[in-house]
N, C-alpha and C positions, 0 to 999 in steps of 0.2 A: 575671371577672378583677379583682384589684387593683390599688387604683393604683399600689401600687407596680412588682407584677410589669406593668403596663400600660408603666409609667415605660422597666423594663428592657428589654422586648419592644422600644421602638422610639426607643433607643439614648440613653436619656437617664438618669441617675438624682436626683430630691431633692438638696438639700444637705444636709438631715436624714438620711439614708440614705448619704451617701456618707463614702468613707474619707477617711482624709489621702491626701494625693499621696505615692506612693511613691521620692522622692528627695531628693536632699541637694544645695544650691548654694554652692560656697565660691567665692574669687577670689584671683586671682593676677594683678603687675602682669604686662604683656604685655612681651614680648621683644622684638618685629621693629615695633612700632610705638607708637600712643597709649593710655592708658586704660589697663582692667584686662581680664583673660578669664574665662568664666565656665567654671567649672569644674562640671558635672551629671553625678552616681552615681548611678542607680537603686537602691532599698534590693531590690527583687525580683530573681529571673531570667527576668524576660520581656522582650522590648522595650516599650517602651511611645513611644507617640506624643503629642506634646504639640502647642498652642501657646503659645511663649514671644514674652510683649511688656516689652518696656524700655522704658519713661516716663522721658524723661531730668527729671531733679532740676532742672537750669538753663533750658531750653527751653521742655521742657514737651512737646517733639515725641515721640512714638509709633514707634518700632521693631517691628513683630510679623512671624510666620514660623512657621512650621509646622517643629519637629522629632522627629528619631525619635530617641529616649533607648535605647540600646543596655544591657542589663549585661554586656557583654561587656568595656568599655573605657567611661574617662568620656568624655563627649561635652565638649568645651574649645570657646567660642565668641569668638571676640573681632576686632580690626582686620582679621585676614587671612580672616574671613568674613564680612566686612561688620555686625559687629555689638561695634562701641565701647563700653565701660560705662564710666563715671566716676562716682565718689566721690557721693552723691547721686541715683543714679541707683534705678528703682523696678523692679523683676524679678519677670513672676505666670508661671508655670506653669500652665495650663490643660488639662485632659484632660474627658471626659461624664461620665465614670466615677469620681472624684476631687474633692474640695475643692481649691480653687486654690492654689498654694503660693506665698506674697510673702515677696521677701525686699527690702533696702530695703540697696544698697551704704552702706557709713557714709562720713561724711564725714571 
């Protein structure tokens, strides 16, 4: 077996080997409270399951959580889920299967 097919077998793959992450992160400020919400489309029709971490810009402190990105409906993340973004702030999408997707809120 190769190592790549070794790699797939047992649910990992290369960053060499792997795609882009399959979605798209825009933002919008938030309604009902502080900061901005994150707004996540999948570009596929499958669910796909992530780790999303936010490294706040001013802090420095670490937000992560485990979500499941739906295409069905975009997944919106913000104050009233417990998850704040501001202006500065650093957003990775993580999946095994997938290159990590960063996006960096502008200031």
């Amino acid at each position: 077996m190769t190592a790549a097919i070794a790699a797939i077998s047992f649910g990992t793959v290369s960053n060499a080997m792997a795609e882009a992450f399959p979605a798209t992160v825009a933002f919008r400020k938030a309604a009902t409270g502080p900061g901005y919400v994150l707004v996540i489309n999948t570009t596929v029709k499958q669910d796909v399951p992530a780790t999303l971490t936010v490294t706040s810009g001013a802090l420095g402190s670490v937000n992560r959580r485990t979500v499941n990105l739906t295409w069905r409906h975009p997944t919106q993340l913000g104050y009233l889920e417990g998850m704040t973004v501001y202006p500065g702030d650093h957003i990775e999408l993580a999946n095994n299967y997938y290159e990590t997707l960063a996006v960096d809120l502008p200031r």
